[in-house]
Z-matrix of the N, CA and C atoms (Angstrom, degrees):
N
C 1 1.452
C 2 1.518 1 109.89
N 3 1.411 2 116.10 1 -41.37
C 4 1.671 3 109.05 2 -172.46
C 5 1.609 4 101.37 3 -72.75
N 6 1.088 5 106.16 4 -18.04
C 7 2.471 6 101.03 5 178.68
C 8 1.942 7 98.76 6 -89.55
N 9 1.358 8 118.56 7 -6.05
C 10 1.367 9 112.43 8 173.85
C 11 1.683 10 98.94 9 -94.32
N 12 1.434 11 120.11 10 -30.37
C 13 1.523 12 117.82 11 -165.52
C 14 1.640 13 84.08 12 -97.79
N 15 0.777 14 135.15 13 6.54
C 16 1.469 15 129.01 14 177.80
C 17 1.638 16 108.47 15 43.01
N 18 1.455 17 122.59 16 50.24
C 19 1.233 18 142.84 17 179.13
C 20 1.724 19 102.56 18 -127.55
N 21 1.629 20 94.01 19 134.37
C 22 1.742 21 101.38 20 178.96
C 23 1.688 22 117.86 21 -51.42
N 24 1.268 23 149.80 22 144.43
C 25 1.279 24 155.45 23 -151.74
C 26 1.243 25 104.34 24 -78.83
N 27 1.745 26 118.33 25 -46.20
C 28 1.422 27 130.12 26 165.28
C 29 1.643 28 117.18 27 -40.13
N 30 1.518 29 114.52 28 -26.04
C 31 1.366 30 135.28 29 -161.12
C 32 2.006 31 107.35 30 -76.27
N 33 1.658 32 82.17 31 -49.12
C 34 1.447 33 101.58 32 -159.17
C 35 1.583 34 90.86 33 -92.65
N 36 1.431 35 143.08 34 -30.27
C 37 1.453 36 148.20 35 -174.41
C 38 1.706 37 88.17 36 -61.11
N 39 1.337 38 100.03 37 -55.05
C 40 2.212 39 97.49 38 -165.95
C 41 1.634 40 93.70 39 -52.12
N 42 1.183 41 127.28 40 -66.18
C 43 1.026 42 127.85 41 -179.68
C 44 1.867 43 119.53 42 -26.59
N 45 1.029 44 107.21 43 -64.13
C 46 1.719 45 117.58 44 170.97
C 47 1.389 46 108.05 45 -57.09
N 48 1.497 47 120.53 46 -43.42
C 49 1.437 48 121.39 47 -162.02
C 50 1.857 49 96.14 48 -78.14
N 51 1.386 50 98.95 49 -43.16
C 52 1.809 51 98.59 50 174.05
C 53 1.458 52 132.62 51 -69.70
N 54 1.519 53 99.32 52 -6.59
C 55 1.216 54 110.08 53 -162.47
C 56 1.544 55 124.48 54 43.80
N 57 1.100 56 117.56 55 49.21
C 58 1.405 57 118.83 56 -173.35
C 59 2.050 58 101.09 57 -168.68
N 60 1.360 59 103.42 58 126.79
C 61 1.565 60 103.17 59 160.91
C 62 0.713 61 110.32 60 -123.22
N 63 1.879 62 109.66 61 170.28
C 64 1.657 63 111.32 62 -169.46
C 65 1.680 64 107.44 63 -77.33
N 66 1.659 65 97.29 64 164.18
C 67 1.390 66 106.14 65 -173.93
C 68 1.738 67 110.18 66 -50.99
N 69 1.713 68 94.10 67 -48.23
C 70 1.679 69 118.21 68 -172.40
C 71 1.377 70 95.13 69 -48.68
N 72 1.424 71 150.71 70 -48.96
C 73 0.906 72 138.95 71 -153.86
C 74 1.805 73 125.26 72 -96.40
N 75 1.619 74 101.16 73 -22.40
C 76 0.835 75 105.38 74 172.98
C 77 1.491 76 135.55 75 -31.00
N 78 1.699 77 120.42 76 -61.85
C 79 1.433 78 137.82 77 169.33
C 80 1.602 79 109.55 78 -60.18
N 81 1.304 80 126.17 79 -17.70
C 82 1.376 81 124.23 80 161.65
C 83 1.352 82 116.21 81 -71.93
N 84 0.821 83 148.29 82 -5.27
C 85 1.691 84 164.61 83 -97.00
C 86 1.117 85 110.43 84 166.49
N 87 1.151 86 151.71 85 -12.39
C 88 1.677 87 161.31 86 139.49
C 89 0.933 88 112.26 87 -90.66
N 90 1.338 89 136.84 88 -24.26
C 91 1.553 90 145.47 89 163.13
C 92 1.482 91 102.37 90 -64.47
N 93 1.335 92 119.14 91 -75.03
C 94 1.124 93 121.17 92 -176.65
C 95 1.679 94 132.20 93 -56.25
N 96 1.033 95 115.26 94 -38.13
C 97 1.495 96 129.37 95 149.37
C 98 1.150 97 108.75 96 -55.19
N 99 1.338 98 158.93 97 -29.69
C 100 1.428 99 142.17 98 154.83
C 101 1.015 100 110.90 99 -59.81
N 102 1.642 101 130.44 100 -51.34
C 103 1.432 102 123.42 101 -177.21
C 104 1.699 103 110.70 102 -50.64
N 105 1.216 104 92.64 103 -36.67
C 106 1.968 105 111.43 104 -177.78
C 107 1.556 106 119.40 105 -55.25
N 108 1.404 107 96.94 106 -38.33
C 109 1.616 108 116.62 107 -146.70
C 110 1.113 109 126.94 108 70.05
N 111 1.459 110 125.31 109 18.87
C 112 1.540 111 130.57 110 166.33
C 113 1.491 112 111.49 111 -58.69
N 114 1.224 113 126.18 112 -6.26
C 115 1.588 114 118.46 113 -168.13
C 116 1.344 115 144.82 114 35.00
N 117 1.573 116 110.69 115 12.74
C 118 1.652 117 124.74 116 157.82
C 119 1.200 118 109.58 117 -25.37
N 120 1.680 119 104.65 118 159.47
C 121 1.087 120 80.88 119 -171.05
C 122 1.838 121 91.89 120 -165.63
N 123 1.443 122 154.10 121 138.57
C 124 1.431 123 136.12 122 -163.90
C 125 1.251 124 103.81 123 -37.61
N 126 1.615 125 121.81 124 -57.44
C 127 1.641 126 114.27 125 -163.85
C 128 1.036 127 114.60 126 -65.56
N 129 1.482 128 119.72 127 2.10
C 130 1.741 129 106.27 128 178.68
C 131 1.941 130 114.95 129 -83.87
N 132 1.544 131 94.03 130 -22.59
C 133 1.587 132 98.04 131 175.91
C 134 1.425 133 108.66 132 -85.45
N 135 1.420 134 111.88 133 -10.59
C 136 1.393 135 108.38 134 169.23
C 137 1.546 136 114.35 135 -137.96
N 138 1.304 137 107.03 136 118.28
C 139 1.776 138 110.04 137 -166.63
C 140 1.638 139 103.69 138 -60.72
N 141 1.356 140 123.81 139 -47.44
C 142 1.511 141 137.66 140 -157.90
C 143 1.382 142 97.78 141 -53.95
N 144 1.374 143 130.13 142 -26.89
C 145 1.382 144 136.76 143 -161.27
C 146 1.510 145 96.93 144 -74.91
N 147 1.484 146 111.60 145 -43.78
C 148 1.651 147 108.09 146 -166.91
C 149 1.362 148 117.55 147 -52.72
N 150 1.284 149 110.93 148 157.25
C 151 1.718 150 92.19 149 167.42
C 152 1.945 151 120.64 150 -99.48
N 153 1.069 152 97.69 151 178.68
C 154 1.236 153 89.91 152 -157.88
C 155 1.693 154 99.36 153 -83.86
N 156 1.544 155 131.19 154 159.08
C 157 1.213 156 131.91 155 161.10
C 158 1.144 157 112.39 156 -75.48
C-alpha cells in the first residue's frame, strides 16, 4: 500500500504500529484500495460506523 500511495513504508508501518492514520489521508486510501480491490472502506478507520450484527 505505501508504493501504491506513493508514501515511504516507514510512513505507512507508524500508521499500523499506531493504529491510527491521518484524517488527510484517509480518502487517499479508499480511493486507492478500490482501484486495488482492497475494499477499505470509511468504517474501517472508524469501527462505531459499522453496524452492528
Amino acid at each position: 500500500m505505501a508504493a501504491a500511495l506513493g508514501k515511504p513504508k516507514s510512513t505507512v508501518h507508524s500508521w499500523s504500529v499506531r493504529g491510527s492514520v491521518p484524517d488527510d489521508a484517509k480518502a487517499e486510501i479508499i480511493a486507492k484500495s478500490d482501484e486495488l480491490g482492497f475494499g477499505v472502506e470509511l468504517a474501517d478507520f472508524y469501527p462505531a460506523l459499522r453496524p452492528s450484527s
